[in-house]
KOLGU-928626 format. One record per atom (N, C-alpha, C): residue in one letter; atom name; z, y, x. Coordinates in nm, 2 decimals, padded with zeros to 4 digits, always signed. Layout:
// residues N
@residu=A atome=CA zz=Z yy=Y xx=X
...
//
This chain:
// residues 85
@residu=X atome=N zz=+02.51 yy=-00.06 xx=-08.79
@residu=X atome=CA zz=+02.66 yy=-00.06 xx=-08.79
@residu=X atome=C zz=+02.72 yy=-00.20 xx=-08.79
@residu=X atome=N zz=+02.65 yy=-00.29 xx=-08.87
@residu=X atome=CA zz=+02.70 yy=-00.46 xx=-08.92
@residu=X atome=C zz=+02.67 yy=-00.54 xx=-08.76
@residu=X atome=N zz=+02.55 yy=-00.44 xx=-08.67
@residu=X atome=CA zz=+02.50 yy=-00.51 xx=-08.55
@residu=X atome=C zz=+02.63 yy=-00.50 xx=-08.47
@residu=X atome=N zz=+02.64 yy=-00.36 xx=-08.47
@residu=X atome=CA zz=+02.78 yy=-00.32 xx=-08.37
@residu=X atome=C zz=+02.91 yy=-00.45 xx=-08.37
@residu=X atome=N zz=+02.94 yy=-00.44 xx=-08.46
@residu=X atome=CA zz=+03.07 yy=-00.48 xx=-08.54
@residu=X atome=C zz=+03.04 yy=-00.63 xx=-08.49
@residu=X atome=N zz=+02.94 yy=-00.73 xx=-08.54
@residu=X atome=CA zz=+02.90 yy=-00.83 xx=-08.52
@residu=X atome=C zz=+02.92 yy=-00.87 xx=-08.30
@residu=X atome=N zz=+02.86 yy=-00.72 xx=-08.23
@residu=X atome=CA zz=+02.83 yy=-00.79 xx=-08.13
@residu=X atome=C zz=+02.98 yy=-00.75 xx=-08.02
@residu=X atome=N zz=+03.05 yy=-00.65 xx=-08.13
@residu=X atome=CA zz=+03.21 yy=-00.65 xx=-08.09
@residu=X atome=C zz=+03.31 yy=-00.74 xx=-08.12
@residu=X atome=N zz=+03.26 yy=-00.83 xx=-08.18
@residu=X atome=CA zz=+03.38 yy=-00.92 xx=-08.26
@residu=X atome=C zz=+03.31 yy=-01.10 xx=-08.10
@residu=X atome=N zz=+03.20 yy=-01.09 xx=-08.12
@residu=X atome=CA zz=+03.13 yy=-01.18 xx=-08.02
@residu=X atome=C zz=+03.16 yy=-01.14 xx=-07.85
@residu=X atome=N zz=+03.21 yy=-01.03 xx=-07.84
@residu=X atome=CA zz=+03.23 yy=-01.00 xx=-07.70
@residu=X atome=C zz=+03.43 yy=-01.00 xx=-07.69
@residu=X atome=N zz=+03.47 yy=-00.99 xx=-07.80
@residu=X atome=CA zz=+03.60 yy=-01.02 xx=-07.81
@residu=X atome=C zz=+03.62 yy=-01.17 xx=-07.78
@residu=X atome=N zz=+03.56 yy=-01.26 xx=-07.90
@residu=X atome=CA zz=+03.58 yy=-01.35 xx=-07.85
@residu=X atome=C zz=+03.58 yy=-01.43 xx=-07.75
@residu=X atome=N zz=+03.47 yy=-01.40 xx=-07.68
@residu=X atome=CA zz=+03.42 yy=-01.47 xx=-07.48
@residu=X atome=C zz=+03.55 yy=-01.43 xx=-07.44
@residu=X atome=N zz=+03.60 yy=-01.27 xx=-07.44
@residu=X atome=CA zz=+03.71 yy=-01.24 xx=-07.34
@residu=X atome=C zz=+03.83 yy=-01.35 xx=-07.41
@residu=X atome=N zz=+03.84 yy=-01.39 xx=-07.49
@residu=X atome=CA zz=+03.96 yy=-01.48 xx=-07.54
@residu=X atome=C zz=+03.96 yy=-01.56 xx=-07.52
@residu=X atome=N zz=+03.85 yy=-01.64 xx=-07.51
@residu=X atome=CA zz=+03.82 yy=-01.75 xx=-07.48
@residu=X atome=C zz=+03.81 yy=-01.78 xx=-07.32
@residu=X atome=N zz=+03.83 yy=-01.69 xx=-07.27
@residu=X atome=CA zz=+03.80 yy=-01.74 xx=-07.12
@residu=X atome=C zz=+03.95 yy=-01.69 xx=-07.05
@residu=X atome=N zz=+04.05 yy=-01.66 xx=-07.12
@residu=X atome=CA zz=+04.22 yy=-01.62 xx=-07.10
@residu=X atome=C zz=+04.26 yy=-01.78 xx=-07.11
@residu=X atome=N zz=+04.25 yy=-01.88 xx=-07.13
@residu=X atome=CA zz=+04.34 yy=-01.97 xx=-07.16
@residu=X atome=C zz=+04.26 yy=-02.08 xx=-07.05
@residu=X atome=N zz=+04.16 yy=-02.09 xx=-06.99
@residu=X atome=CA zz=+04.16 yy=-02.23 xx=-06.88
@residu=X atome=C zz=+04.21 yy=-02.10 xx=-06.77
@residu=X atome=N zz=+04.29 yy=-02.21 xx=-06.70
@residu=X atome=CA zz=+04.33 yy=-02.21 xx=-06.57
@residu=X atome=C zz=+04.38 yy=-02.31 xx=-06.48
@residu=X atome=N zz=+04.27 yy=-02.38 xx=-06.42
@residu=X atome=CA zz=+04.25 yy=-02.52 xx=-06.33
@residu=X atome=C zz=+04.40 yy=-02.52 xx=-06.27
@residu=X atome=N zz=+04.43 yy=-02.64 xx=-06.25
@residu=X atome=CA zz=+04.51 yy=-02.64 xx=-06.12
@residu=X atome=C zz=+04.47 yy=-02.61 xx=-05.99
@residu=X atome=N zz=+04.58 yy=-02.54 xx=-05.93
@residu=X atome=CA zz=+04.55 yy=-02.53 xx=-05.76
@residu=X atome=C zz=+04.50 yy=-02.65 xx=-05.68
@residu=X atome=N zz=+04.42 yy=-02.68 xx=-05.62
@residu=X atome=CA zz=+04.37 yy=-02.76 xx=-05.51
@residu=X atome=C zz=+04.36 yy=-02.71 xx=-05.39
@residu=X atome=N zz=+04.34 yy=-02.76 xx=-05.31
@residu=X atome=CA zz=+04.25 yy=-02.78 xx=-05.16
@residu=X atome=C zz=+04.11 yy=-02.74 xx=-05.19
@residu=X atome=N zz=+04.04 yy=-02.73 xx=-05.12
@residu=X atome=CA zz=+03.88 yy=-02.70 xx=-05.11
@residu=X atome=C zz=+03.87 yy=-02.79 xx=-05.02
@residu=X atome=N zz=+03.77 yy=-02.83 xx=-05.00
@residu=X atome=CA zz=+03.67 yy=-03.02 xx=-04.92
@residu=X atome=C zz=+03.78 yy=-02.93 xx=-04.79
@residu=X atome=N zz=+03.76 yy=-03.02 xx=-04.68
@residu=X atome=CA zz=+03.80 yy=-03.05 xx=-04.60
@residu=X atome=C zz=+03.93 yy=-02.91 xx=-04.53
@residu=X atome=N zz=+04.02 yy=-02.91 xx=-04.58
@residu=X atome=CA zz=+04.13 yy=-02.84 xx=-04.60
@residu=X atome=C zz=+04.27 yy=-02.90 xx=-04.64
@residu=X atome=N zz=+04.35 yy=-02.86 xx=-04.54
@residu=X atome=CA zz=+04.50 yy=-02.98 xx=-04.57
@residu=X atome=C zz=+04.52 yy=-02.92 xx=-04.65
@residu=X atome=N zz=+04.67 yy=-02.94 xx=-04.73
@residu=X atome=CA zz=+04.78 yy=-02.91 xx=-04.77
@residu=X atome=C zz=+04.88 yy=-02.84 xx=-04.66
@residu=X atome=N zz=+04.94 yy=-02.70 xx=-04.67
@residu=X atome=CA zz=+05.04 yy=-02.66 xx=-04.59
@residu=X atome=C zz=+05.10 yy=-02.77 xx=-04.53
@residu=X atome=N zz=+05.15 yy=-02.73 xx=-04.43
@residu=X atome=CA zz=+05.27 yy=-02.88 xx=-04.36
@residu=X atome=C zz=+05.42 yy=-02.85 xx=-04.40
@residu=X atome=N zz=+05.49 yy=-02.98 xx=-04.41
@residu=X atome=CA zz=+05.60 yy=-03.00 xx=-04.49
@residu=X atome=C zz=+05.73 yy=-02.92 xx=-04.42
@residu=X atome=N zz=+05.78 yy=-02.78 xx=-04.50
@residu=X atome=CA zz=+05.88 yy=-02.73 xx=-04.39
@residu=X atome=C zz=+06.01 yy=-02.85 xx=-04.39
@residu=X atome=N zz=+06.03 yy=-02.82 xx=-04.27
@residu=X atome=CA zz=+06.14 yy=-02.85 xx=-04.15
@residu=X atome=C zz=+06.24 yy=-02.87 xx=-04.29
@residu=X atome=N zz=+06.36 yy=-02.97 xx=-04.32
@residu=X atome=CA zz=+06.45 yy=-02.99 xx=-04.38
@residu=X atome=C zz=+06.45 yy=-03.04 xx=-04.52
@residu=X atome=N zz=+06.27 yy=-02.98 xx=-04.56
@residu=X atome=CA zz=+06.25 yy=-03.03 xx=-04.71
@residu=X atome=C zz=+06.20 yy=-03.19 xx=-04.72
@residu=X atome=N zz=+06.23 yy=-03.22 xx=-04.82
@residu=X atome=CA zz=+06.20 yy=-03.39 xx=-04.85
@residu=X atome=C zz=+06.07 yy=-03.40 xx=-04.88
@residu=X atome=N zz=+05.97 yy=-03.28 xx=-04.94
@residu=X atome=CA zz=+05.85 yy=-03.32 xx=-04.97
@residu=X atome=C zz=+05.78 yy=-03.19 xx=-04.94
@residu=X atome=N zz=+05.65 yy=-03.21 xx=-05.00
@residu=X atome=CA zz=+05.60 yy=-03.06 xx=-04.94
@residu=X atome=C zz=+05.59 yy=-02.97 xx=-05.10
@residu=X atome=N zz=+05.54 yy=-02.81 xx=-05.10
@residu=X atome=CA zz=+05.56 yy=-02.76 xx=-05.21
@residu=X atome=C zz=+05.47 yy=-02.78 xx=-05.27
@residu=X atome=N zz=+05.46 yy=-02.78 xx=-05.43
@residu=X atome=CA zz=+05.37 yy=-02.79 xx=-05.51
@residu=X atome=C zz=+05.29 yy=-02.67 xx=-05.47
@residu=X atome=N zz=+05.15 yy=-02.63 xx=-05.54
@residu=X atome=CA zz=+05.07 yy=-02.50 xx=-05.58
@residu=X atome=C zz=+05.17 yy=-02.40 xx=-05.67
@residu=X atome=N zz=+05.23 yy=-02.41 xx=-05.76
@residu=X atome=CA zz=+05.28 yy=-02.33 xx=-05.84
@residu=X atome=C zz=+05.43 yy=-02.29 xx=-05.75
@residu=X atome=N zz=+05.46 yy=-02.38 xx=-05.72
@residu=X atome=CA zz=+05.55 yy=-02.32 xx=-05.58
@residu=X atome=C zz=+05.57 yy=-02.21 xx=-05.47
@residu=X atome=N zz=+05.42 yy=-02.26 xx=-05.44
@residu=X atome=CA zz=+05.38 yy=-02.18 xx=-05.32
@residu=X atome=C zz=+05.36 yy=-02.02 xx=-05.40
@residu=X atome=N zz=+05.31 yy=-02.03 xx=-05.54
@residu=X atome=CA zz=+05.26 yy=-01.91 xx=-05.59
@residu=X atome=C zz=+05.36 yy=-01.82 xx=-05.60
@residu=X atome=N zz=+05.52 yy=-01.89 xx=-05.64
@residu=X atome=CA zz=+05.61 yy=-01.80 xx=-05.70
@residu=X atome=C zz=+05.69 yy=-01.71 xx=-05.62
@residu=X atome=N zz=+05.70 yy=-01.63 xx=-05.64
@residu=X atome=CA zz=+05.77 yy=-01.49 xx=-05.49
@residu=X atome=C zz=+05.95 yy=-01.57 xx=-05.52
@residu=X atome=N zz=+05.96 yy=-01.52 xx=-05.36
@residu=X atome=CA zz=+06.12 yy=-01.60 xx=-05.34
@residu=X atome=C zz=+06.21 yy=-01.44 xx=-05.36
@residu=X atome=N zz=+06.31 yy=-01.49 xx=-05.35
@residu=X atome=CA zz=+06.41 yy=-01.37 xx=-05.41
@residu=X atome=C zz=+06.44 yy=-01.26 xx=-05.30
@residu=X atome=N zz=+06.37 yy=-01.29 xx=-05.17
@residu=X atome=CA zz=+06.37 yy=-01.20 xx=-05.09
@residu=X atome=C zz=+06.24 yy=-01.05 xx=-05.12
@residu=X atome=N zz=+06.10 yy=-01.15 xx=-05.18
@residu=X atome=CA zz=+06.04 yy=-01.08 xx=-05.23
@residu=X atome=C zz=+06.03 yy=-00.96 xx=-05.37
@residu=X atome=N zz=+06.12 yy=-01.06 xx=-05.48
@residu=X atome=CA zz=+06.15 yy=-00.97 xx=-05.56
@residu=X atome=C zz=+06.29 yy=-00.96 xx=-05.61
@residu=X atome=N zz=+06.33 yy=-00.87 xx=-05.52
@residu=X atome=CA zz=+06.50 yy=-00.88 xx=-05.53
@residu=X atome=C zz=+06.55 yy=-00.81 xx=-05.71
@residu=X atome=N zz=+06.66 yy=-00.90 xx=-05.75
@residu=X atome=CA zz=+06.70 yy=-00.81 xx=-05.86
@residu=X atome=C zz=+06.75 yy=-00.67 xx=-05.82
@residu=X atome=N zz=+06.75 yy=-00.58 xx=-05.92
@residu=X atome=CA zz=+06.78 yy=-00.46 xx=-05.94
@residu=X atome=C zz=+06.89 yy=-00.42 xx=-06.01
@residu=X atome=N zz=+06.99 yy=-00.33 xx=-05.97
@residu=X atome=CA zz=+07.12 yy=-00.32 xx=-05.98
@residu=X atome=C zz=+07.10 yy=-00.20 xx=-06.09
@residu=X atome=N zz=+07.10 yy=-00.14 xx=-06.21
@residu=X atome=CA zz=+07.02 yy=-00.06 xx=-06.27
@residu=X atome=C zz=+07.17 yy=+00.06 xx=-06.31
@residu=X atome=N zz=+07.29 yy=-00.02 xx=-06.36
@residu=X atome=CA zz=+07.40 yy=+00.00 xx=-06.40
@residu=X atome=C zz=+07.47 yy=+00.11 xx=-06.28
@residu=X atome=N zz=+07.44 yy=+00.22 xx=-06.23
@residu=X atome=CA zz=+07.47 yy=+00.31 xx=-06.15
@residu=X atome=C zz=+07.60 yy=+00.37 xx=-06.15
@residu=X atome=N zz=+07.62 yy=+00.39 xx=-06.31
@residu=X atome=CA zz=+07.71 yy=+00.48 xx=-06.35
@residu=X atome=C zz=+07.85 yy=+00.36 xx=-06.42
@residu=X atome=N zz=+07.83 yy=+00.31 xx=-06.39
@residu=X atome=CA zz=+08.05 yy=+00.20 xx=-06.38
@residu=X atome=C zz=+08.10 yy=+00.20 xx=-06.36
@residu=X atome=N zz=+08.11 yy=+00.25 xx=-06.21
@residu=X atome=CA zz=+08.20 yy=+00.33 xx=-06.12
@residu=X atome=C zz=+08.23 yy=+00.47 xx=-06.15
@residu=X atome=N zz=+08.18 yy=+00.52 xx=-06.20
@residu=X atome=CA zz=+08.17 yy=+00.69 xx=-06.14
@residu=X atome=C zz=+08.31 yy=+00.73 xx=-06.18
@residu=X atome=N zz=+08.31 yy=+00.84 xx=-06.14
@residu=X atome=CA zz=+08.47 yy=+00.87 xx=-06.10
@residu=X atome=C zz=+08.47 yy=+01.07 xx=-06.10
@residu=X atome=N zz=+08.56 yy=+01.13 xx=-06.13
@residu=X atome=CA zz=+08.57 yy=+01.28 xx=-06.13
@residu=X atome=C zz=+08.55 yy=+01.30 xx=-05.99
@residu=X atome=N zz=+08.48 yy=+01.43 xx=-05.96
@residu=X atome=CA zz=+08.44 yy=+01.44 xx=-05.78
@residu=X atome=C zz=+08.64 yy=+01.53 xx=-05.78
@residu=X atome=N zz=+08.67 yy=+01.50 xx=-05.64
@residu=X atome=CA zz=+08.79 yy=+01.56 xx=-05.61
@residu=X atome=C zz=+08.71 yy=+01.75 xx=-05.57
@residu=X atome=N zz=+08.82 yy=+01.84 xx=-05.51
@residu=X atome=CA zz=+08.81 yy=+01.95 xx=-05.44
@residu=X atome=C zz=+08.74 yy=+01.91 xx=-05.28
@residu=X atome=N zz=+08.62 yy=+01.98 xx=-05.28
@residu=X atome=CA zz=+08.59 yy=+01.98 xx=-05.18
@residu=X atome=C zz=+08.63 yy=+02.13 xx=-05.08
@residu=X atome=N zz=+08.72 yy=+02.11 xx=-04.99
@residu=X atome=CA zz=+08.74 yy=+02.19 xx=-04.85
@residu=X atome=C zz=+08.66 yy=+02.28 xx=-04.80
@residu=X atome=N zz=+08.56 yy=+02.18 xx=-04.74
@residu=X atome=CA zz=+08.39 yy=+02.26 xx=-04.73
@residu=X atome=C zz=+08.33 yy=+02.33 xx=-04.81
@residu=X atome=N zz=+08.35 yy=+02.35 xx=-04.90
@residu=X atome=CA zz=+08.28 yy=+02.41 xx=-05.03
@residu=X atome=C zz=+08.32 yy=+02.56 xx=-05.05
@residu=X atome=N zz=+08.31 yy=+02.66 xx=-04.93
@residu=X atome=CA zz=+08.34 yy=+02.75 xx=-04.95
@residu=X atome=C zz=+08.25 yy=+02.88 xx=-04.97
@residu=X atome=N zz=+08.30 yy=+03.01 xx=-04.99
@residu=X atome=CA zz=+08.18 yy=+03.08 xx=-05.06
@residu=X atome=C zz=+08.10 yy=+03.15 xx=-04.91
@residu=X atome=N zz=+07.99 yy=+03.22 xx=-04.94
@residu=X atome=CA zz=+07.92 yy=+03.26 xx=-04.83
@residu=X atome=C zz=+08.04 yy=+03.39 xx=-04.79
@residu=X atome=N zz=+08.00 yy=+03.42 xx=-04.63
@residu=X atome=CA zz=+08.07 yy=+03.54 xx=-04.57
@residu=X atome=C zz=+08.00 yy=+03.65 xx=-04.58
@residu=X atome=N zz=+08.12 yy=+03.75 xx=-04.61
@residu=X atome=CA zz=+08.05 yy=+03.89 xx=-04.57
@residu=X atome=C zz=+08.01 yy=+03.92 xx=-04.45
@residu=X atome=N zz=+07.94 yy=+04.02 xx=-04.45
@residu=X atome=CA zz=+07.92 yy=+04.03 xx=-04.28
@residu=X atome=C zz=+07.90 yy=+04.18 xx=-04.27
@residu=X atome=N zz=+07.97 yy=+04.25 xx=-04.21
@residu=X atome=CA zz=+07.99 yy=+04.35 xx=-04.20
@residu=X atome=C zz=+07.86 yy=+04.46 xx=-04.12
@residu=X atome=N zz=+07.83 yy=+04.55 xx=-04.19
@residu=X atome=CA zz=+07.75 yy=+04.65 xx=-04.17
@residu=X atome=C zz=+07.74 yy=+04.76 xx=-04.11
//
């Protein structure tokens, strides 16, 4: 039971221990850097390139009900027809 515990507390720690390095982004050997878009003064960082633009994660309008309003009489809304036998 003391084995268990011991080789649970040692397999926690690796996984903990290996949550906190995260290298910076590089190139790999003979590999440019993206090319500088059109109008920018420099080119983007790695963490740049990583972060989604607001096209990709657009906010969400969640507040639905601010407007809402009593429905009026609908016209259309009439009952089904008899139909004669």
């Amino acid at each position: 039971m003391k084995m268990r515990a011991l080789a649970g507390l040692a397999m926690a720690t690796l996984v903990l221990a290996g949550c906190g390095g995260r290298p910076a982004l590089k190139p790999l050997k003979d590999q440019k850097l993206p090319a500088v878009p059109i109008g920018a003064a420099r080119a983007p960082t790695g963490s740049e390139l990583m972060a989604p633009s607001i096209q990709a994660r657009p906010e969400r309008n969640v507040e639905l009900l601010t407007q809402s309003r009593q429905r009026g009489d609908d016209p259309f809304d009439l009952p089904p027809e008899k139909t004669p036998q």
